[in-house]
Backbone of each chain as ProteinMPNN parsed JSONL, in Angstrom:
{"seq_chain_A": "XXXXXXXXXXXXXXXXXXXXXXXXXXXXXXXXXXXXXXXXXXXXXXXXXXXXXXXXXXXXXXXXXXXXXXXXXXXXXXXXXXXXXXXXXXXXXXXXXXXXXX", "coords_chain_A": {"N_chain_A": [[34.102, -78.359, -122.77], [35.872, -79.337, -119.945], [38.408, -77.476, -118.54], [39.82, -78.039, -116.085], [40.689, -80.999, -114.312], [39.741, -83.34, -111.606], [41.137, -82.849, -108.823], [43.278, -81.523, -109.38], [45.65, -78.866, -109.415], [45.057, -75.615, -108.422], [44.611, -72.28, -109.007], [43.307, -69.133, -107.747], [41.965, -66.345, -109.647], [43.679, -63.098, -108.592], [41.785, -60.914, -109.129], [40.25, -57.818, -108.669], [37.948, -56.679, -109.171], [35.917, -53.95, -109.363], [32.907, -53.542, -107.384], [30.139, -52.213, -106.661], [29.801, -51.005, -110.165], [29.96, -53.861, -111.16], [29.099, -57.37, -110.951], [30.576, -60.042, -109.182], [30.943, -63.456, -108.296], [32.809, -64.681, -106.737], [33.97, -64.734, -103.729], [35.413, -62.379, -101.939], [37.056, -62.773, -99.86], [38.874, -65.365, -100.789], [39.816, -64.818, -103.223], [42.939, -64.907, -104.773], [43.878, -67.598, -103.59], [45.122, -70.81, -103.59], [44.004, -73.569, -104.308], [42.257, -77.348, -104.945], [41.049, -78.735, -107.061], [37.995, -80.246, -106.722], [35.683, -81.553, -107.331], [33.895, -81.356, -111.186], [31.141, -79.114, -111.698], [29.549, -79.121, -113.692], [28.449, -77.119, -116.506], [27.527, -73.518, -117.01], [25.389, -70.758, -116.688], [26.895, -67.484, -117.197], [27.35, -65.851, -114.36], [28.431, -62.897, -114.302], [27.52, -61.839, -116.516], [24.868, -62.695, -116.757], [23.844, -60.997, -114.405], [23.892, -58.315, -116.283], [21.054, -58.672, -117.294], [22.105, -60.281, -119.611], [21.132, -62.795, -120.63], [21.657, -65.168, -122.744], [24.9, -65.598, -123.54], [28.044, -67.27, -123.771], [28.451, -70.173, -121.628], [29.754, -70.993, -119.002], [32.445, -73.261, -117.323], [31.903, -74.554, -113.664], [33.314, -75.334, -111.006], [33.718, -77.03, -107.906], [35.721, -75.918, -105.693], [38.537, -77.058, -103.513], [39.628, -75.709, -100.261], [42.617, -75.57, -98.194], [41.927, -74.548, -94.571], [43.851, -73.026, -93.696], [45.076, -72.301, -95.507], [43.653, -70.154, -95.956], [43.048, -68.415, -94.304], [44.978, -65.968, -92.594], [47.015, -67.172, -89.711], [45.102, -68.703, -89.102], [44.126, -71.206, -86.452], [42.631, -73.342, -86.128], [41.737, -77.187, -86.599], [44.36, -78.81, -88.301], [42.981, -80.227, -90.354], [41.086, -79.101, -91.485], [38.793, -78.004, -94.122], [37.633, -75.865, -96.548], [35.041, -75.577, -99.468], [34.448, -74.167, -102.191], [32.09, -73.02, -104.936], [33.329, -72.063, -108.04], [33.557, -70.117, -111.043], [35.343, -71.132, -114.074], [36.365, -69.209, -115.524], [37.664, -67.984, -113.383], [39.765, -68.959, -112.522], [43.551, -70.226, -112.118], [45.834, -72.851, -113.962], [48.03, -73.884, -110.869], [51.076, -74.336, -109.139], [51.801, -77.537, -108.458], [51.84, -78.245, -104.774], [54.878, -78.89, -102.537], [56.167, -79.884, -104.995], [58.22, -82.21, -106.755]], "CA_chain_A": [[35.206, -79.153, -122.215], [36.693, -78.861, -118.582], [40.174, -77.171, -118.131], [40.939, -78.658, -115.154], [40.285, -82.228, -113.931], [39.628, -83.557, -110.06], [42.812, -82.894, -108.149], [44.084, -80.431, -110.356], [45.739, -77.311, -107.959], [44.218, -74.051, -109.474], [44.91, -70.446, -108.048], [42.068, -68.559, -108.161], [42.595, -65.046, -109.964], [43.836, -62.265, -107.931], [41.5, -59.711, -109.986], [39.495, -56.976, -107.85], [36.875, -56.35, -110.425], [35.361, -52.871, -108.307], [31.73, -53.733, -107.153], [29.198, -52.58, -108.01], [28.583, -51.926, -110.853], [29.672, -55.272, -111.392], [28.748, -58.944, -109.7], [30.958, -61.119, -108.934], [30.229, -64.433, -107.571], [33.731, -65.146, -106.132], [33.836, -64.298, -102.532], [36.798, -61.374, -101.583], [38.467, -63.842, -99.566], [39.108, -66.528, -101.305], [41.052, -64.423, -104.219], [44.398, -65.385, -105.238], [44.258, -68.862, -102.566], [45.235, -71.992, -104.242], [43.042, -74.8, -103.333], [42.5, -78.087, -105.414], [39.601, -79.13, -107.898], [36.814, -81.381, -105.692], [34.485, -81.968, -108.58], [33.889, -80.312, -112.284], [29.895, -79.24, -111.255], [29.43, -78.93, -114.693], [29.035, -75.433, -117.624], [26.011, -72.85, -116.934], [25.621, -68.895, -117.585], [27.9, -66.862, -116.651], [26.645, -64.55, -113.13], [29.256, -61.603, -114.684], [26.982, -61.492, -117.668], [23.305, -62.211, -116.743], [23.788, -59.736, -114.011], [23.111, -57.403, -116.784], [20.301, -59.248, -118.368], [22.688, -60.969, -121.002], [21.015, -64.398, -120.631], [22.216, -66.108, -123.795], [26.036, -65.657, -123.968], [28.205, -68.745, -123.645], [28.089, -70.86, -120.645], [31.255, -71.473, -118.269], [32.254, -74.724, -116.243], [31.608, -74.239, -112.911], [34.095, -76.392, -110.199], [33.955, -77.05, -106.81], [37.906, -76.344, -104.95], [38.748, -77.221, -101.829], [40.548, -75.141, -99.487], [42.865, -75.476, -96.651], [41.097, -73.441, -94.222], [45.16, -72.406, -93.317], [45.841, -71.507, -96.293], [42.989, -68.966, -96.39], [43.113, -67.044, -93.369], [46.405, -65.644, -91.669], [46.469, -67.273, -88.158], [44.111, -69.896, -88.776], [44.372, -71.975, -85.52], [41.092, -74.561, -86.321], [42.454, -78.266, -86.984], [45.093, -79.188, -90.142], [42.422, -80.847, -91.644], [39.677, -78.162, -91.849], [38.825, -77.087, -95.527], [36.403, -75.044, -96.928], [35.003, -75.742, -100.601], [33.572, -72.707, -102.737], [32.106, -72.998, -106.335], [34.196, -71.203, -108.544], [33.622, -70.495, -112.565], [36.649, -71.494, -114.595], [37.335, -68.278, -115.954], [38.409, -67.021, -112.423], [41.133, -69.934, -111.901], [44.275, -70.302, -113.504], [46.984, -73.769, -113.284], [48.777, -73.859, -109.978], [52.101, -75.636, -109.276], [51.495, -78.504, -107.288], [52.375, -77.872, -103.841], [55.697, -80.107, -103.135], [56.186, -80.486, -106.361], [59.443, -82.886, -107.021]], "C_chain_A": [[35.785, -78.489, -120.971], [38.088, -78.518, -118.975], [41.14, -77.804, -117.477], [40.148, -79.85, -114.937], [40.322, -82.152, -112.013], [40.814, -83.069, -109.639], [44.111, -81.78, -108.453], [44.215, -79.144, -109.599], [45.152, -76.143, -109.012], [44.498, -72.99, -107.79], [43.917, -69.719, -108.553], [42.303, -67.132, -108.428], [42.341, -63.988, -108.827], [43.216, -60.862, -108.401], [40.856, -59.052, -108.48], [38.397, -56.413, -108.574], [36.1, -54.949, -109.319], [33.639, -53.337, -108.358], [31.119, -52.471, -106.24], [29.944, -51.361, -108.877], [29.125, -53.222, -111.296], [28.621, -56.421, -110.242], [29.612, -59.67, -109.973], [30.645, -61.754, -107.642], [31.387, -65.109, -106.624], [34.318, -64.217, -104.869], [35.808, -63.621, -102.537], [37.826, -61.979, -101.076], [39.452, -64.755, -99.799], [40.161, -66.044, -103.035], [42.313, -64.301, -104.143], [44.954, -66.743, -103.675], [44.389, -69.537, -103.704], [44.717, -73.159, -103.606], [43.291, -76.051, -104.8], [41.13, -78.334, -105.769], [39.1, -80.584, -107.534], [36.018, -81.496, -106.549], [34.305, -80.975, -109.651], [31.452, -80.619, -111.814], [29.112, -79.42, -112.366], [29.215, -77.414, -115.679], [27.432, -75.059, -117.091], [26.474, -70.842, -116.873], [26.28, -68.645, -117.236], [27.389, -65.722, -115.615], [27.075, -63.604, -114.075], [28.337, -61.494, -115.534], [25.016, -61.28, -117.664], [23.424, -61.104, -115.319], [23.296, -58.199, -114.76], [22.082, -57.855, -117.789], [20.674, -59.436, -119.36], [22.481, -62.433, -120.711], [21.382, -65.112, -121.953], [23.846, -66.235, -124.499], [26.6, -66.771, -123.412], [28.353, -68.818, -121.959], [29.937, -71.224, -119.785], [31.653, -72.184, -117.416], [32.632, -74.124, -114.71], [32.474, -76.004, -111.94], [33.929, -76.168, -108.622], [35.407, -77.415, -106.069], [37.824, -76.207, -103.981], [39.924, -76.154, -101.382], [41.443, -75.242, -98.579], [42.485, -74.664, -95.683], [42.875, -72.253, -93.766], [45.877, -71.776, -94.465], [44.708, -69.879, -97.138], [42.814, -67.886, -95.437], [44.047, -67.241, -92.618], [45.84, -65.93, -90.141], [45.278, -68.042, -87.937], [44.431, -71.108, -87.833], [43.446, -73.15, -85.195], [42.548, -75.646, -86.486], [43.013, -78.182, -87.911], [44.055, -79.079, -91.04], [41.606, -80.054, -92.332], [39.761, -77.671, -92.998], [37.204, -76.272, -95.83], [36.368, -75.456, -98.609], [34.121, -74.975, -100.944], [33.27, -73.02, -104.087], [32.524, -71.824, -107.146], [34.228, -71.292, -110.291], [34.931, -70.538, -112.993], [36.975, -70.381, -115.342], [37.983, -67.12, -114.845], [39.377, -67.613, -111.871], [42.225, -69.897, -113.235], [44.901, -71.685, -112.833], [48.069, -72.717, -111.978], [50.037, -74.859, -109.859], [51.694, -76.274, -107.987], [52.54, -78.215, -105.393], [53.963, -79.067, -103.364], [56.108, -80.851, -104.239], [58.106, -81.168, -106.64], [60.45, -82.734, -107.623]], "O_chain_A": [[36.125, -77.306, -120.941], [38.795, -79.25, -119.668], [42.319, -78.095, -117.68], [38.977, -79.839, -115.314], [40.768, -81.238, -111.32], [41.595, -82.899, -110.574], [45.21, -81.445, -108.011], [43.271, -78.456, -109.209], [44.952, -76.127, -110.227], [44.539, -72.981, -106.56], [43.683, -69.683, -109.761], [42.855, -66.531, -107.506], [41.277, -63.871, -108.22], [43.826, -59.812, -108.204], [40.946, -59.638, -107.401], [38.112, -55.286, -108.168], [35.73, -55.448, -108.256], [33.159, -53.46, -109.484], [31.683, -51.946, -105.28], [30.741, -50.702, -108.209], [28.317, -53.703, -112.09], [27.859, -56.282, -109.286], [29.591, -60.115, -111.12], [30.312, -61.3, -106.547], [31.051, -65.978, -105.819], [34.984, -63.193, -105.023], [36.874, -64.11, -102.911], [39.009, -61.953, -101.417], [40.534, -64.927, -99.239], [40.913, -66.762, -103.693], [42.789, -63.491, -103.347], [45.997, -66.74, -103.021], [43.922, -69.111, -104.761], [45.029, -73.587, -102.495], [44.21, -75.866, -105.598], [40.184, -78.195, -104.994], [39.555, -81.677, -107.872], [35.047, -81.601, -105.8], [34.479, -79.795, -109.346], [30.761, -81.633, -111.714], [27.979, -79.865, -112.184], [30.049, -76.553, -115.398], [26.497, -75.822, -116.849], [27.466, -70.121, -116.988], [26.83, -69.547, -116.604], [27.015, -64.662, -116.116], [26.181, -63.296, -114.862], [28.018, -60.337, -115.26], [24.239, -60.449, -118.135], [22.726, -60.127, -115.588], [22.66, -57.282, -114.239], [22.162, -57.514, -118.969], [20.022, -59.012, -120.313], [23.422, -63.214, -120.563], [21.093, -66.263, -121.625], [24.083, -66.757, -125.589], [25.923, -67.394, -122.594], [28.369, -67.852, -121.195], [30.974, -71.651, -120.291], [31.207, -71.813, -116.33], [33.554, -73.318, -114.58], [32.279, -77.201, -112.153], [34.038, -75.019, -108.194], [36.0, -78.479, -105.892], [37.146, -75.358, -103.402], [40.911, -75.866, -102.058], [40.851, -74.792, -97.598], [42.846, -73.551, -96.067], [42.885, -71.032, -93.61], [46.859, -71.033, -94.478], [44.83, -69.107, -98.089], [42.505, -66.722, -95.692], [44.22, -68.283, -91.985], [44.901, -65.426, -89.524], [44.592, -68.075, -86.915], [45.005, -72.055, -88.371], [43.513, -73.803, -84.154], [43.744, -75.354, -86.509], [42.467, -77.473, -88.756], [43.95, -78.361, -92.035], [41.369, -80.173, -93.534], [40.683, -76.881, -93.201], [36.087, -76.277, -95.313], [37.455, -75.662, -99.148], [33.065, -74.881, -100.319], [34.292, -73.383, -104.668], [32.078, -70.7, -106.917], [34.76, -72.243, -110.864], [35.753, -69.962, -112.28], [38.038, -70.523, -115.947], [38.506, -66.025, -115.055], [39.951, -67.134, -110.892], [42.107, -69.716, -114.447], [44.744, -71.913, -111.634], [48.572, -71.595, -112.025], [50.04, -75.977, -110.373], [51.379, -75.798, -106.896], [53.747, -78.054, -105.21], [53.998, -80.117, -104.006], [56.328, -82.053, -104.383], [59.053, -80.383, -106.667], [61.32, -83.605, -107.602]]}, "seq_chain_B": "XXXXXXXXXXXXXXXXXXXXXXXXXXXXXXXXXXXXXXXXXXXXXXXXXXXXXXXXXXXXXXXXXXXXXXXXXXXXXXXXXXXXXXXXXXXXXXXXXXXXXXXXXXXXX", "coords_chain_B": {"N_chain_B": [[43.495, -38.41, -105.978], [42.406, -41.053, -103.541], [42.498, -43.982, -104.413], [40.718, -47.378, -104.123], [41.296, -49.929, -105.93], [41.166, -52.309, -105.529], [38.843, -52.905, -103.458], [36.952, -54.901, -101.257], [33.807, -55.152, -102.126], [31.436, -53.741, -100.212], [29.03, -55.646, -99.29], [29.983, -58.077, -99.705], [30.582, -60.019, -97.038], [32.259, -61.909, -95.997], [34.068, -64.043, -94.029], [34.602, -61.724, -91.986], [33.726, -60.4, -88.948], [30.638, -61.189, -88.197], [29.088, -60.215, -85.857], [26.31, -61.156, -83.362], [24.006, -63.66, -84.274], [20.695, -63.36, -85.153], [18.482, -65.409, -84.196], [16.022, -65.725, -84.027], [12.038, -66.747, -85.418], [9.952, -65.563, -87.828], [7.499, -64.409, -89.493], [6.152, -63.993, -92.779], [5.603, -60.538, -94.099], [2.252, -59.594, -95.819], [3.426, -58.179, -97.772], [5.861, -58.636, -98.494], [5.537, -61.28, -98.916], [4.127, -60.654, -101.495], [6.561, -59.442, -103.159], [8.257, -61.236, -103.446], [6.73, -62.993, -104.819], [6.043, -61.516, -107.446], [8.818, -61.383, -108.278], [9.386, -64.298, -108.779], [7.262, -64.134, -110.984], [8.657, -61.781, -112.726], [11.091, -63.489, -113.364], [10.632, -65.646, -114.017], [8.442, -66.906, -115.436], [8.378, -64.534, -117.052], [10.576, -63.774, -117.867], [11.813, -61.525, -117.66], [13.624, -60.413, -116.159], [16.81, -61.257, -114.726], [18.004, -63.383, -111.446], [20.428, -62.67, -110.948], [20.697, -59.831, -111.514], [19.295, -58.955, -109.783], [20.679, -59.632, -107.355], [22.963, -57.448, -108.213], [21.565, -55.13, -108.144], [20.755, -54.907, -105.965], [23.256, -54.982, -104.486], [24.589, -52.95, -105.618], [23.354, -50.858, -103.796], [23.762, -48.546, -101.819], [26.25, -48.383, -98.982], [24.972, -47.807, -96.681], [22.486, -48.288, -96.837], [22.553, -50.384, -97.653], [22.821, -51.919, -95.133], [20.794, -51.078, -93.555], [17.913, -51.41, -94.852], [15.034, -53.519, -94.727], [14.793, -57.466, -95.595], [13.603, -57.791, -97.988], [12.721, -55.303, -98.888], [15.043, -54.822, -99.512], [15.133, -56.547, -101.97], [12.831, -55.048, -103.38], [13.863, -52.66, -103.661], [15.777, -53.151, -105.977], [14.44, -54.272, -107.483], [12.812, -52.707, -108.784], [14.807, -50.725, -109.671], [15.824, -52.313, -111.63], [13.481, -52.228, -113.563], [13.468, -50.021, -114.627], [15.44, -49.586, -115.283], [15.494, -51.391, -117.418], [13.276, -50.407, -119.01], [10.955, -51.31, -118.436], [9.289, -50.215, -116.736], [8.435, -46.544, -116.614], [9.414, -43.563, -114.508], [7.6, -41.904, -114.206], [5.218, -43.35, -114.283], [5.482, -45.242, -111.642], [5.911, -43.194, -110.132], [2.865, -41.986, -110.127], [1.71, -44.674, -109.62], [2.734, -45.203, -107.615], [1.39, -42.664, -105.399], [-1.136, -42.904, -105.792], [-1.54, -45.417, -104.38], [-0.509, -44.641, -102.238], [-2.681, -42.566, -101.21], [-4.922, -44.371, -101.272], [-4.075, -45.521, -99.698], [-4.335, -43.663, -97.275], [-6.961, -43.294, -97.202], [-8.384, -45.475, -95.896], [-6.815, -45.643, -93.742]], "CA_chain_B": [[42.712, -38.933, -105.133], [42.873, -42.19, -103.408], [41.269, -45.034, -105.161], [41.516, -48.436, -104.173], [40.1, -50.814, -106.638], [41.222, -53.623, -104.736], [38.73, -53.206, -102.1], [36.087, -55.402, -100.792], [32.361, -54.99, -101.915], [30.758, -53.581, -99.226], [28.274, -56.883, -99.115], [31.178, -59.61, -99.772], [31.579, -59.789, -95.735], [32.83, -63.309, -95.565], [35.005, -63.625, -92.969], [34.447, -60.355, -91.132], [32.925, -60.102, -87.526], [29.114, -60.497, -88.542], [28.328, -59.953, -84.297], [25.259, -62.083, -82.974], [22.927, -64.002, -85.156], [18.986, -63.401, -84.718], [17.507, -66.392, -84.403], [14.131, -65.821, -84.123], [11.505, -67.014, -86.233], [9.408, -64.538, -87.778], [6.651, -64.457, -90.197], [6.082, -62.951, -93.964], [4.258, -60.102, -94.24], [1.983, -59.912, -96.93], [3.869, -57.22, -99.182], [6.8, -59.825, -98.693], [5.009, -62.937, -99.936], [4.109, -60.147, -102.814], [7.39, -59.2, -103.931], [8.786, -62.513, -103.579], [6.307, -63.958, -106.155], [6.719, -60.427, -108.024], [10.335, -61.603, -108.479], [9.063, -65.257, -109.392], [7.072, -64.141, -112.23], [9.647, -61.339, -113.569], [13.025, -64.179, -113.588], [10.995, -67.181, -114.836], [6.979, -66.277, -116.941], [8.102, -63.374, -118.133], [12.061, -63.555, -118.11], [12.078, -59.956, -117.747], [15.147, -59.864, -115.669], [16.833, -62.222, -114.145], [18.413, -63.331, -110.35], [22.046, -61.929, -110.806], [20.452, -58.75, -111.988], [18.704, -58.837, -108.543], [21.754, -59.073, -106.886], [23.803, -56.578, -108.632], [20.756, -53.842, -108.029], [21.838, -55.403, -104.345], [25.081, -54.677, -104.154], [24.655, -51.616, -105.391], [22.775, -50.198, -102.87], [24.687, -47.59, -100.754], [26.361, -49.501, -97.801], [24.007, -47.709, -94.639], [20.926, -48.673, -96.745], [22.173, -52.247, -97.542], [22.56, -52.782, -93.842], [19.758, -50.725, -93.018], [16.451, -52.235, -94.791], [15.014, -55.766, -94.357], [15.331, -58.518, -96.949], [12.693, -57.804, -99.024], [13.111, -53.558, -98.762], [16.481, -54.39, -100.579], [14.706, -56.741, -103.27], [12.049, -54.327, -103.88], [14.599, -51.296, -104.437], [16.836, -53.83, -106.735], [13.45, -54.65, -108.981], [12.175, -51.518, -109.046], [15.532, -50.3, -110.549], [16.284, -52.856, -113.042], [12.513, -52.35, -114.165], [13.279, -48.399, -114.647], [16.51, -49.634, -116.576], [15.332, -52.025, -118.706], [12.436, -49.356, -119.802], [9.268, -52.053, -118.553], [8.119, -49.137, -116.371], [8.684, -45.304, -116.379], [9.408, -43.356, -113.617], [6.364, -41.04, -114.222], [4.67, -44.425, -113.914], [6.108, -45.419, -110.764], [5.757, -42.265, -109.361], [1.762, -41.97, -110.385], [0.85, -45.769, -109.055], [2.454, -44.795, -105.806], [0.371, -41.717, -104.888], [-2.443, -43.61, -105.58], [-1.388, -46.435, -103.322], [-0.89, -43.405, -100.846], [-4.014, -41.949, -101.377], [-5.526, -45.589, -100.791], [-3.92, -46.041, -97.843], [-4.999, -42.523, -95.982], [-8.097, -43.444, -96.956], [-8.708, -47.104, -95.07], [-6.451, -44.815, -92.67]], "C_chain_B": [[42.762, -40.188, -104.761], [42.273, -43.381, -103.705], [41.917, -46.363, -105.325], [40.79, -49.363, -104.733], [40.152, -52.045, -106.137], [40.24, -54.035, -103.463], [37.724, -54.141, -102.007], [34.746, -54.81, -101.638], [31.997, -54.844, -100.347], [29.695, -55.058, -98.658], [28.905, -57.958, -99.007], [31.967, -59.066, -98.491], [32.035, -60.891, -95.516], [33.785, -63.276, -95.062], [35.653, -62.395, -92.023], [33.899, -60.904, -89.832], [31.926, -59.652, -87.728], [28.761, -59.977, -86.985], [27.283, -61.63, -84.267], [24.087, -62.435, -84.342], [21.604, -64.154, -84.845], [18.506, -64.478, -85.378], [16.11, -66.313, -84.235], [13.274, -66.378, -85.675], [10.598, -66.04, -86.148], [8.439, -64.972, -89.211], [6.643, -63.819, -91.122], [4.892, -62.343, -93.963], [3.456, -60.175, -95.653], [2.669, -59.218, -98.685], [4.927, -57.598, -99.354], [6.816, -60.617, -99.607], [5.129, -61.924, -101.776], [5.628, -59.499, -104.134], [8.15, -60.5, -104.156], [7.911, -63.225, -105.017], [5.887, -63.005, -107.043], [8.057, -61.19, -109.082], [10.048, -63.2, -109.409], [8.778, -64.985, -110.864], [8.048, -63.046, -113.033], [10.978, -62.296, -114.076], [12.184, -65.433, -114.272], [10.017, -67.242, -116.152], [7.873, -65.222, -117.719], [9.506, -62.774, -118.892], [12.337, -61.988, -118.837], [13.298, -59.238, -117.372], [15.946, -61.553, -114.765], [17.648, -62.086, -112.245], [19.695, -62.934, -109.917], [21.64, -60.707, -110.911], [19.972, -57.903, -110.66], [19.786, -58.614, -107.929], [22.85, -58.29, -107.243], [22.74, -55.717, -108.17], [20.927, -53.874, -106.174], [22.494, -54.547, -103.603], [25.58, -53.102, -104.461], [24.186, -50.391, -104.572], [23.77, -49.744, -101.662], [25.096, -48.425, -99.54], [25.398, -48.93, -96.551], [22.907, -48.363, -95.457], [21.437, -50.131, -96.956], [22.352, -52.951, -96.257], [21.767, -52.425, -92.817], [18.036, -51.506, -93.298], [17.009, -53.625, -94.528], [15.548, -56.02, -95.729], [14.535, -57.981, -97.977], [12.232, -56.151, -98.726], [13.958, -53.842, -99.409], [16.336, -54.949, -101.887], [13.933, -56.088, -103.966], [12.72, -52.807, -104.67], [15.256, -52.085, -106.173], [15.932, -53.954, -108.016], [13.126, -53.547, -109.971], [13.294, -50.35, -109.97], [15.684, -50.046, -111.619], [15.035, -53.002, -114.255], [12.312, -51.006, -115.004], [14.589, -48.511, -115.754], [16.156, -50.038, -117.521], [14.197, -51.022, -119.143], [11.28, -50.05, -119.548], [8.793, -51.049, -117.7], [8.67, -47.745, -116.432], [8.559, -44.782, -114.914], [7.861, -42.179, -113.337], [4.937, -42.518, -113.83], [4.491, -44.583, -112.642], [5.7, -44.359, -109.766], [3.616, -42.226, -108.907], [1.261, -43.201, -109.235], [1.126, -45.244, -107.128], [1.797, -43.903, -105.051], [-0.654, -42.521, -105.169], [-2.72, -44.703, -104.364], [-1.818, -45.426, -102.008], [-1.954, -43.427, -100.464], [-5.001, -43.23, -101.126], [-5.621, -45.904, -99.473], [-4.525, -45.132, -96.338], [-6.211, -43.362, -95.88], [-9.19, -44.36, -96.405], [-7.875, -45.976, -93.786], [-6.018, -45.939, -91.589]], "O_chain_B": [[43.242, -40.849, -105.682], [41.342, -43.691, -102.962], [42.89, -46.7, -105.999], [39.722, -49.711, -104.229], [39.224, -52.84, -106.292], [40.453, -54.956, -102.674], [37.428, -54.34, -103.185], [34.881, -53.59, -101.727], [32.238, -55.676, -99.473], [29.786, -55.353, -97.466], [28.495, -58.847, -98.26], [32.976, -58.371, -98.375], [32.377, -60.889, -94.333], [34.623, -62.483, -95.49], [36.776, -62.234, -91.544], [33.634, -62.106, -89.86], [31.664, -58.45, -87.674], [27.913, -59.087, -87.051], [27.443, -62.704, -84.846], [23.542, -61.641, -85.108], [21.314, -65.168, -84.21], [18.198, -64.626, -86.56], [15.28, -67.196, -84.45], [13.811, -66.39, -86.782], [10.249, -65.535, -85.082], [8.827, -65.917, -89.898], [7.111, -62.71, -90.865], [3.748, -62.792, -93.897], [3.986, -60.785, -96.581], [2.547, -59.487, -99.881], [5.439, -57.131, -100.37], [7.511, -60.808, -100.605], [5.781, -62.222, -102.777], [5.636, -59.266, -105.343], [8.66, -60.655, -105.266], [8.426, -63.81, -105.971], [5.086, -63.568, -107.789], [8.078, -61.407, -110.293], [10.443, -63.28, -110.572], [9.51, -65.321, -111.795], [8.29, -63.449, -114.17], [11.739, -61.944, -114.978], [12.806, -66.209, -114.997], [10.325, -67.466, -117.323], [7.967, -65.207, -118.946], [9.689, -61.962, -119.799], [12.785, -61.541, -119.893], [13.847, -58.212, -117.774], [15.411, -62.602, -114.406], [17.843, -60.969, -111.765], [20.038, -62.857, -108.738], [22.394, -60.061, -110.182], [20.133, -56.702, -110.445], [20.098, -57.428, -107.814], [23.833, -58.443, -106.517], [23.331, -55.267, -107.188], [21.173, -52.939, -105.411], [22.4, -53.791, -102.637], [26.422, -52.37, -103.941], [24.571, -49.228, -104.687], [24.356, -50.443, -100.835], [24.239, -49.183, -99.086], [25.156, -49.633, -95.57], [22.237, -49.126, -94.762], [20.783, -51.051, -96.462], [22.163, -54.157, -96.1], [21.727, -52.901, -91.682], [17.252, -51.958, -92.463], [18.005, -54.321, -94.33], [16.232, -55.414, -96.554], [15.163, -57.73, -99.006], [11.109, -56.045, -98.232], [13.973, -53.055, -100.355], [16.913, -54.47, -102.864], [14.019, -56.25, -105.184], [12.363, -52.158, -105.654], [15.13, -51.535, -107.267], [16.308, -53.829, -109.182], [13.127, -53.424, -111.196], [12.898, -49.438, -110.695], [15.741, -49.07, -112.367], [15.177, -53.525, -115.361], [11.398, -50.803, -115.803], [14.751, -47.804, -116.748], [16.296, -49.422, -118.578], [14.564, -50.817, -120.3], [10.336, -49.687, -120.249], [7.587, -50.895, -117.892], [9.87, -47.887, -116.196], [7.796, -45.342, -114.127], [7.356, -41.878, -112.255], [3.925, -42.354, -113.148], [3.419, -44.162, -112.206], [5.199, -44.656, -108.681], [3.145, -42.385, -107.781], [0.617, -42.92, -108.224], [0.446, -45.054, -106.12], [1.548, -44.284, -103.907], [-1.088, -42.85, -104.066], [-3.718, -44.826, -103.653], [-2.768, -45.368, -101.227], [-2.357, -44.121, -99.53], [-6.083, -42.857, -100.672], [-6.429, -46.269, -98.62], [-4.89, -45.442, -95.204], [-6.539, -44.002, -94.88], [-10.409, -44.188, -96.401], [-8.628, -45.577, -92.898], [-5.621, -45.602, -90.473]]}, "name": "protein", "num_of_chains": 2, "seq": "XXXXXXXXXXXXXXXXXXXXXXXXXXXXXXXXXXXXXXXXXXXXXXXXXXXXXXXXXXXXXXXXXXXXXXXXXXXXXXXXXXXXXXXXXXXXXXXXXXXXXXXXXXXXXXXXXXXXXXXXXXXXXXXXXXXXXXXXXXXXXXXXXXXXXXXXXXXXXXXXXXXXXXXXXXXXXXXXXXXXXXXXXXXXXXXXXXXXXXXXXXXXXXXXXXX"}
């Protein structure tokens, strides 16, 4: 079962996991932005785990979030509209409050 | 001592100043093609290791050598690792086939 649905803001965890010896698959930059859930891609291994040849532990949904490209790099002077979208497993997002929230 | 666990992976340069991009087109050599379908049959026949495993043996590679070899110099260290971890070859192994290779190669010269 998905966590989050389409549209749904998510903050992507601010961890630093030290590499190597790990892998992570969630690019340096893009930790602790809040972007918005662009499609659930659907569940598959987990990188963090077959990295060490643990192919059969459970499986984790995998989302595509959009970015503002302004709200990911200080001094981003590209157009408003420009986003960037990164696939991101769901155990590296948490709920975000909606931006403008009422 | 000063230890910052927050930092970057040396390899996770996204959004850094890569410089100029070499476009050229260039050709595989043959000990390329061979580790490439090396890598094929270890991650899918023989699910010996798999393609995260590849890139963690990667990433771990000292930062001058991961921006010193080619592409396939950094998959060949990464295999050759995780093949010495998981226990499918010994390093007395390893060591052995390559003098022979050597010793092959003087000898075509």
């Amino acid at each position: 079962m998905a966590r989050y649905s389409v549209g749904d803001k998510v903050k992507v965890r601010a961890a630093f996991p030290p590499t190597p010896p790990t892998h992570v698959r969630t690019p340096h930059y893009i930790r602790g932005c809040v972007g918005t859930i662009e499609r659930i891609c659907g569940e598959f291994g987990n990188p963090e785990e077959l990295a060490f040849g643990r192919r059969y532990g459970p499986k984790s949904m995998l989302y595509r979030v959009r970015f503002r490209q302004a709200d990911v790099w200080s001094g981003y002077d590209g157009a408003a509209e420009d986003h960037i979208e990164i696939e991101i497993y769901e155990f590296w997002l948490e709920p975000a409050e909606r931006e403008n929230a009422a | 001592m000063d230890r910052n666990f927050t930092a970057r992976g040396n390899h996770d340069m996204g959004g850094l100043d890569g410089g100029e991009i070499n476009r050229d087109e260039h050709d595989y050599a043959l000990w390329e093609k061979r580790i490439d379908a090396m890598m094929m049959l270890l991650t899918n026949k023989l699910q010996i290791m798999t393609v995260d495993q590849l890139r963690k043996g990667i990433e771990a590679l000292p930062p001058d050598a991961y921006e010193n070899m080619t592409y396939y110099e950094r998959w060949i260290a990464s295999v050759t690792n995780t093949l010495l971890d998981e226990g499918v070859i010994t390093a007395d192994e390893l060591a052995t086939k390559m003098s022979a290779i050597e010793a092959e190669a003087s000898e075509v010269g």
